[in-house]
C-alpha positions in Angstrom: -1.2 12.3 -0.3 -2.1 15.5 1.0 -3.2 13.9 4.6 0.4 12.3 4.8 2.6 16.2 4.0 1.8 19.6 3.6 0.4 20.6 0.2 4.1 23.2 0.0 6.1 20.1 -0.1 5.2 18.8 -3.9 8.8 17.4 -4.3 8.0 15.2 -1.1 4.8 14.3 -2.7 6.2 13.6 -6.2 8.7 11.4 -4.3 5.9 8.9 -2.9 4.3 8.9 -5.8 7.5 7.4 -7.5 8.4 4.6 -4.7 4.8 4.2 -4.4 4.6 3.5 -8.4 7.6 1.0 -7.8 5.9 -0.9 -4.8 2.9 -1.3 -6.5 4.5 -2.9 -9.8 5.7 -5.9 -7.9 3.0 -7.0 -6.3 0.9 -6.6 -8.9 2.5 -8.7 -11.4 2.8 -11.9 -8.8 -1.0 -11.7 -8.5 -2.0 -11.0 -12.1 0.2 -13.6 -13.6 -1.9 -16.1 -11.8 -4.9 -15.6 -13.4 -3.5 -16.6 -17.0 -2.0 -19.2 -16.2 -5.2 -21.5 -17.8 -4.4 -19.8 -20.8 -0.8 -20.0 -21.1 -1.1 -23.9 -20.3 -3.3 -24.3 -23.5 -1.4 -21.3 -25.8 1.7 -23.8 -25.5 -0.1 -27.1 -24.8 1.8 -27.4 -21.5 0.6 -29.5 -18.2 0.1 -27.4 -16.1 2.3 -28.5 -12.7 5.1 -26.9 -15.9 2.9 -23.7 -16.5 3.2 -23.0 -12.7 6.8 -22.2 -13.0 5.7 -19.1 -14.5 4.6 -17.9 -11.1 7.5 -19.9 -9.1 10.6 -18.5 -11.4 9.3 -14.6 -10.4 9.2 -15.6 -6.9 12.3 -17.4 -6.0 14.2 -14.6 -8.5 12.3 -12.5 -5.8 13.4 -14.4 -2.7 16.7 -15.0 -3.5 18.1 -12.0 -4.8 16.3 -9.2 -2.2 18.6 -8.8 0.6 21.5 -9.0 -2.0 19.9 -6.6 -3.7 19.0 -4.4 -0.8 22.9 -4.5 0.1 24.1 -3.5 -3.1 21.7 -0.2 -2.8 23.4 0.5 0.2 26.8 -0.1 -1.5 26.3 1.9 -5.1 23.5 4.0 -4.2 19.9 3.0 -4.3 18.5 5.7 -6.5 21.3 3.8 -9.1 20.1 0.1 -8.4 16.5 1.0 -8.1 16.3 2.5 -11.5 18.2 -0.2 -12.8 15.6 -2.7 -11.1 12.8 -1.3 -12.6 14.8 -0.6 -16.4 15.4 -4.9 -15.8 11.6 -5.4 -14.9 10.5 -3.7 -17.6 12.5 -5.0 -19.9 11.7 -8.2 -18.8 7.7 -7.9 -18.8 7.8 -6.9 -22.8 9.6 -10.0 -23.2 7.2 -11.5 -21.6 4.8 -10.8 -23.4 6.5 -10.9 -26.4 7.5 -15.0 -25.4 7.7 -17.3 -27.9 7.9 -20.3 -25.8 7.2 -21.7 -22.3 10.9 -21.9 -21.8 11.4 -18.7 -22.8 8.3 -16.8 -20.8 10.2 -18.6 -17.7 13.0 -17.3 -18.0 12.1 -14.0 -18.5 9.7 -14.2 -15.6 12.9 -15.0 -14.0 14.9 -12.1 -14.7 11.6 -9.8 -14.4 11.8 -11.3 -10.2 15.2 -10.3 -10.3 14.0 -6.4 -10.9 11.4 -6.4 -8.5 14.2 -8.1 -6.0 16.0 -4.2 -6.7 12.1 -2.2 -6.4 11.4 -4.2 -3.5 14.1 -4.0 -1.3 15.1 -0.1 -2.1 11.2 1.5 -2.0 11.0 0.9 1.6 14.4 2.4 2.4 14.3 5.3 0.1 11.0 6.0 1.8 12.5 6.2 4.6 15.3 8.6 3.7 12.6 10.9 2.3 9.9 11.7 4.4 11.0 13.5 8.0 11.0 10.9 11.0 8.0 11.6 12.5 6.1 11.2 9.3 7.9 7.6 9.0 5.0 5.4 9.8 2.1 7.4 7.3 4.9 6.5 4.7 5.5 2.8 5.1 1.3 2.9 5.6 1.2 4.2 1.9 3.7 1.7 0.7 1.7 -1.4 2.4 -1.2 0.3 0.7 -0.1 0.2 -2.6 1.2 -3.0 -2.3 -2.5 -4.4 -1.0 -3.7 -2.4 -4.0 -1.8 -4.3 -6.5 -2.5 -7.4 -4.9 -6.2 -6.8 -5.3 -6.1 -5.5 -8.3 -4.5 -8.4 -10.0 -6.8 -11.4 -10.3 -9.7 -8.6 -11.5 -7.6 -7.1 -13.9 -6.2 -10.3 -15.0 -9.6 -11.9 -15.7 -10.7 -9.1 -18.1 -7.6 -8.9 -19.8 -6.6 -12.2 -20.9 -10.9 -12.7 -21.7 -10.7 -10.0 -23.9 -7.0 -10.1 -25.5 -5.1 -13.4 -24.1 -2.5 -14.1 -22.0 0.1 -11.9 -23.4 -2.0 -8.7 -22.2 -1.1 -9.8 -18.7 2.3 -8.6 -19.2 2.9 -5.7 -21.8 0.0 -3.9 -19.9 2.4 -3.3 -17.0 5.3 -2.0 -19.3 4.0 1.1 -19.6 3.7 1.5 -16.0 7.0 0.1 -15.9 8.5 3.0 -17.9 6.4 5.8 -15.9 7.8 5.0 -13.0 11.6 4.7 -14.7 10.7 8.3 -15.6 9.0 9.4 -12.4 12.3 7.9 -9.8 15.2 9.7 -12.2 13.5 13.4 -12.8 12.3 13.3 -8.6 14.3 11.4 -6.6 17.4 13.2 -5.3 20.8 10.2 -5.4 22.1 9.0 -2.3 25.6 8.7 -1.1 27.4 5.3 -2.3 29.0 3.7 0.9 32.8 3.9 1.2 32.8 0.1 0.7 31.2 -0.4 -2.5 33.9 -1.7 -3.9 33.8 -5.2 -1.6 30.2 -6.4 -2.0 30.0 -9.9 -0.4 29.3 -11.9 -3.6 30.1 -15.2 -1.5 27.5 -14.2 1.1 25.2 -13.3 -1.2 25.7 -16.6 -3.6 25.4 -18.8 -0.4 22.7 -17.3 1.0 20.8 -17.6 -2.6 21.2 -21.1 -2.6 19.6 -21.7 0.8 16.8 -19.5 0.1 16.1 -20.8 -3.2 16.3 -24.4 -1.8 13.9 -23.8 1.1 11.9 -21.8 -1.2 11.5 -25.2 -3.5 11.4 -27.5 -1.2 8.0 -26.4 0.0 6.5 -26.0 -3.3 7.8 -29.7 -4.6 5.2 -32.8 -3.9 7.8 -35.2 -3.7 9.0 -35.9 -0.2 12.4 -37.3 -0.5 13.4 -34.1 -3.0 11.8 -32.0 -0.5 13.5 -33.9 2.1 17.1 -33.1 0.2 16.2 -29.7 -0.9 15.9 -28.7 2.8 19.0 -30.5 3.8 20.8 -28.4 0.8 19.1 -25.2 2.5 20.6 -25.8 5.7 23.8 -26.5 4.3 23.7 -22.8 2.6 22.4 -21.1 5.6 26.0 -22.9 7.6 27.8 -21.9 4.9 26.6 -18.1 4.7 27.0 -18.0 8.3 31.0 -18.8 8.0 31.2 -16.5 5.2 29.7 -13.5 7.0 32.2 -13.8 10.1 35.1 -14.1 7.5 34.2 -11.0 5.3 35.6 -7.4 5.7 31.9 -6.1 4.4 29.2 -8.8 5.1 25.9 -8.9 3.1 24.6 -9.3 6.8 26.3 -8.2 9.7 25.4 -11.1 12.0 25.7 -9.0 15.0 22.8 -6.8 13.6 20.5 -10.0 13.7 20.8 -9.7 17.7 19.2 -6.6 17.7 15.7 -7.0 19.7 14.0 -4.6 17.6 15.1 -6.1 13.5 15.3 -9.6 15.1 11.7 -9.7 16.5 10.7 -7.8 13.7 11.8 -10.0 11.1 10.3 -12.7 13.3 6.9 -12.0 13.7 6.9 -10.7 10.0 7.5 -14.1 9.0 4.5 -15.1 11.7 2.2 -12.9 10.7 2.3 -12.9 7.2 2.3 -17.3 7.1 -1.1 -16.4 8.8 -2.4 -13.9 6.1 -1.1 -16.5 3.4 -3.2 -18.9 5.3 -6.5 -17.0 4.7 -6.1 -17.0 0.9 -4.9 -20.7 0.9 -8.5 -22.1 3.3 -10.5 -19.3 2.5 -12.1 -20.6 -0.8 -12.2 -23.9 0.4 -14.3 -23.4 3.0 -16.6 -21.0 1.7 -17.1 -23.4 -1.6 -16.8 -26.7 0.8 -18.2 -26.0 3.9 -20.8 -22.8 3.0 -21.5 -23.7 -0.4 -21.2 -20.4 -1.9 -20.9 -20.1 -6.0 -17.4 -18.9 -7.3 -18.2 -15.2 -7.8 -19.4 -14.6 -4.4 -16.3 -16.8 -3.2 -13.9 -14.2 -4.7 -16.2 -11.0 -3.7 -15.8 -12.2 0.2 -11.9 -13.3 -0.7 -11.5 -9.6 -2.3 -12.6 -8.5 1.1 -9.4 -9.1 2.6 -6.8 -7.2 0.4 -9.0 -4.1 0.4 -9.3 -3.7 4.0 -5.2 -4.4 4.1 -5.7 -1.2 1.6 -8.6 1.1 3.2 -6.4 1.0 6.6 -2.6 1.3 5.2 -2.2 5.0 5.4 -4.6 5.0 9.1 -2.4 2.8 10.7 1.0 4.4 9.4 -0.2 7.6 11.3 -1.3 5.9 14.3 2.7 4.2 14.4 3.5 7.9 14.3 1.4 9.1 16.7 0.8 6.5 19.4 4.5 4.8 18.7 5.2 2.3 16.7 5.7 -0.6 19.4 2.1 -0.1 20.7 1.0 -0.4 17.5 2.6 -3.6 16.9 1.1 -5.1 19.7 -2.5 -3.9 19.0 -2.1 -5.3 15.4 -0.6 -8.6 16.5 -3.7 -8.8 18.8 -6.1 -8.4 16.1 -4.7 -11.1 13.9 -4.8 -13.5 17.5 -8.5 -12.4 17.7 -9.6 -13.1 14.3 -7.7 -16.3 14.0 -8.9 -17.4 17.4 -12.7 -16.6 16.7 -12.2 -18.5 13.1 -10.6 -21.9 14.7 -14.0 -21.8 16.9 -16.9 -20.3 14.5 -19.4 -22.8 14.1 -20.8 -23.1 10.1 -23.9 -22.0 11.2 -22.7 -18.4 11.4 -22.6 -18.7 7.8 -21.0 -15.9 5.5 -21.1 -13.4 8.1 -19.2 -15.5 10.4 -16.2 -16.0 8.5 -16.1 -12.6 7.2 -16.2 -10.7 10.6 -13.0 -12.6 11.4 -11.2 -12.2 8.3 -12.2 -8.5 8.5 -10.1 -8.4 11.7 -7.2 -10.7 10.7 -6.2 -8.0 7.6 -7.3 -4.9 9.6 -4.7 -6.4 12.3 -2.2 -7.2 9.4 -1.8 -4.3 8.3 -1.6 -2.3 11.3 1.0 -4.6 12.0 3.2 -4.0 9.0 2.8 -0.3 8.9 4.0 -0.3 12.3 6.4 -3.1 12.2 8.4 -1.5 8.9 8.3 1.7 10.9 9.9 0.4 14.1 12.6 -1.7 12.0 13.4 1.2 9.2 13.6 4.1 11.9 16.1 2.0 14.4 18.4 1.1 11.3 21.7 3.3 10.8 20.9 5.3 7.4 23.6 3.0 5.6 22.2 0.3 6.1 18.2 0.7 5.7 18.5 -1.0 1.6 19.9 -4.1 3.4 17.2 -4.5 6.1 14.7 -3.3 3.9 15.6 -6.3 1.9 15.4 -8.8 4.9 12.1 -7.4 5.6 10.5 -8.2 2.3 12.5 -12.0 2.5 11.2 -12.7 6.0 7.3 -12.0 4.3 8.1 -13.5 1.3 9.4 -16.5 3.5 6.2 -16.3 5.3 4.0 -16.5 2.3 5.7 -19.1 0.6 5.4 -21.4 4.7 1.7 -20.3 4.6 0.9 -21.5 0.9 2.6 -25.1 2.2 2.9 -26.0 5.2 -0.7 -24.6 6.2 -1.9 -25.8 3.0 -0.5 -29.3 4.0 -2.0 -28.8 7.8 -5.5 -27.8 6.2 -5.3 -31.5 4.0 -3.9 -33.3 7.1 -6.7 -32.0 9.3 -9.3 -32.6 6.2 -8.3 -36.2 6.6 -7.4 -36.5 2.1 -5.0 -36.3 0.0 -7.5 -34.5 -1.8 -9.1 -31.4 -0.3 -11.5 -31.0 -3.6 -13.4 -34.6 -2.5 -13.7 -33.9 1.0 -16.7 -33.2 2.8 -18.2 -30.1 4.1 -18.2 -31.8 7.9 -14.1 -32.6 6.8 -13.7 -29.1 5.4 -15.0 -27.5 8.5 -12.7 -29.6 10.7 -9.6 -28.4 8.7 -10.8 -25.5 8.8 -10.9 -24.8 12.5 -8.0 -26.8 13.3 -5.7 -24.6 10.8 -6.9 -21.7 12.3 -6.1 -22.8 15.5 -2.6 -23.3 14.6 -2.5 -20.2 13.2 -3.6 -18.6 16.1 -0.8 -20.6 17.6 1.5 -18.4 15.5 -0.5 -15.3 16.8 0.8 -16.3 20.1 4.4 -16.3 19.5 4.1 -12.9 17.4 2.9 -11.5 20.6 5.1 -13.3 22.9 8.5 -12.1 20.3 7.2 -8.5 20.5 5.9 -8.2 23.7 9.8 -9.6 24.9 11.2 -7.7 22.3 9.5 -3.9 23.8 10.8 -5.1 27.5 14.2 -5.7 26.7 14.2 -2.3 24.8 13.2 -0.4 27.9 
């Protein structure tokens, strides 16, 4: 903390503790809840394609509700909506815990996503409001810390919690946490201005564009085809539809005119890019080290962990170099690094062993998260003030977006290349093939990051 402000500016520092409390919430409960879903499945004697809705309720909630929620920062006051965001998560993760039923745990899950839609989309924003501009960059660095943080911290946690005291532990452990940060956001954080139109929030915009987010977002999770097939059908449908309603409405969830902007619209863009590539790591990573290198399940997840705290150890660095080299060279150099890493691991030959895929992978999340430090700092700092809970909330969709593309469409590239149905059954020689041609597309994505930005910084000058 002290790196990022001077030591005489505790209220700034009390501040980013808050939002840095209310970033890290989120991400750890999508990666903790993972880890009990064994459990669960045999607490309520549930298959487990059922139990998985546990994790798929939080993030559609999540998906679907962001930029709405974002907006409706911007249009009440974000200190108001975030603090009702994280009063609705926590409320949600005793219940929880406290679940009865399978039904029931989804649900809540549900409404807990639905909170973290409000934290999400008004930490980043709120961030931005707080620190001065040219310390924006070290502050989105500390946020996409945090958030790498909770993702790491999850599965570890996780495991020793629900060995020693079940599933349920999972979840009430968090609401404590949940209620700090309640306290820590109302006694620091000074209220913003409510925007003169908060009395016309576009519920039609924001129902339509629900619908085609939460279609897409099924769609790609679903193993059926033809329901896949209609799901995205029903996605474009909504995305038509939103579009309509936003040139209709007096105050648009999204001001479609905004989207043209070269800076949010290549920012959202290679967001989206970049993080279907980081997804990608986590979803053929354990694969091939099992498949291909052979390596026992602990050591799998010690060279897996390897990612997320890198993506932590080099938040807050690349944040100040956004601020002090700009954030648009930045961007490029961390673009480059994920092109690199992906490029090296689409050609790495098995015989480099552990060391070989690591390197990479080192250089794909070092990349990464230059990237979003600098990426968040271009897009939040080229945002009128008013409207930095809305884009903060399209920011978070288009990685959420990417993340959810990564986990199935590169998941279904890995099989396709793998030559099965069944990855589990394949071969090491299959694995290996799989591996370098889904890296190879993914490098393929590196490429039109680069290409988005690189147009993106020429048309701005």
């Amino acid at each position: 903390m002290r790196s990022l402000h001077k030591t005489e500016q505790p209220a700034l520092t009390w501040s980013l503790t808050a939002l840095s409390l209310s970033m890290l919430l989120p991400s750890l409960s999508t990666s903790i809840a993972t880890v009990g879903l064994p459990s669960t499945a045999t607490a309520f004697d549930a298959p487990f394609g059922v139990v998985q809705w546990v994790v798929i309720a939080y993030l559609l909630a999540t998906t679907t509700l962001i930029v709405g929620a974002g907006r409706l920062g911007d249009t009440l006051g974000r200190r108001r909506v975030l603090l009702g965001g994280i009063a609705v998560f926590t409320v949600a993760t005793l219940l929880c815990g406290l679940a009865p039923n399978l039904p029931f745990l989804i649900a809540a899950r549900a409404v807990q996503g639905a909170g973290a839609a409000c934290m999400m989309a008004l930490t980043m924003a709120m961030a931005a409001d707080a620190v001065p501009k040219g310390r924006t960059g070290a502050a989105m660095g500390l946020l996409g810390t945090t958030s790498a943080v909770g993702t790491a911290l999850g599965p570890a946690l996780g495991g020793v919690l629900v060995g020693a005291f079940g599933w349920r532990a999972i979840f009430l452990v968090i609401v404590p946490l949940g209620v700090l940060a309640f306290a820590l956001v109302r006694q620091v954080l000074p209220g913003s201005r409510p925007s003169p139109a908060k009395s016309r929030f576009d519920a039609a915009g924001t129902a339509a564009l629900a619908i085609a987010l939460g279609a897409y977002a099924v769609a790609v999770t679903v193993g059926n085809t033809s329901l896949a097939v209609g799901l995205l059908v029903t996605a474009a449908a909504g995305l038509v539809a939103f579009v309509l309603v936003e040139r209709r409405v007096t105050a648009p969830l999204v001001d479609i005119a905004m989207v043209r902007d070269p800076v949010l619209a290549a920012g959202l863009t290679t967001s989206a890019l970049v993080s279907t590539i980081v997804m990608t790591t986590l979803v053929v990573g354990p694969f091939h080290l099992a498949g291909t290198l052979d390596l026992a399940p602990a050591l799998v997840g010690l060279v897996m962990s390897a990612g997320p705290a890198v993506s932590a150890l080099t938040g807050v660095p690349a944040g100040r170099a956004a601020d002090r080299f700009g954030s648009g060279a930045v961007v490029i150099v961390g673009l480059g690094g994920v092109l690199c890493g992906t490029a090296a691991l689409s050609v790495m030959p098995t015989g480099a062993g552990v060391l070989g895929y690591l390197l990479p992978l080192v250089t794909i999340t070092s990349g990464y998260a230059l990237f979003q430090a600098a990426n968040n700092t271009a897009v939040m700092g080229h945002v009128p003030a008013h409207q930095r809970g809305v884009v903060s909330g399209m920011l978070n969709l288009s990685r959420n977006l990417g993340l959810i593309t990564g986990a199935s469409v590169m998941g279904a590239a890995f099989a396709f290349a793998a030559g099965t149905t069944d990855v589990t059954a394949a071969t090491s020689a299959e694995l290996a093939r799989a591996t370098h041609w889904t890296f190879g597309l993914a490098a393929m994505l590196a490429v039109l990051g680069l290409a988005v930005a690189l147009v993106a910084r020429h048309r701005m000058r």
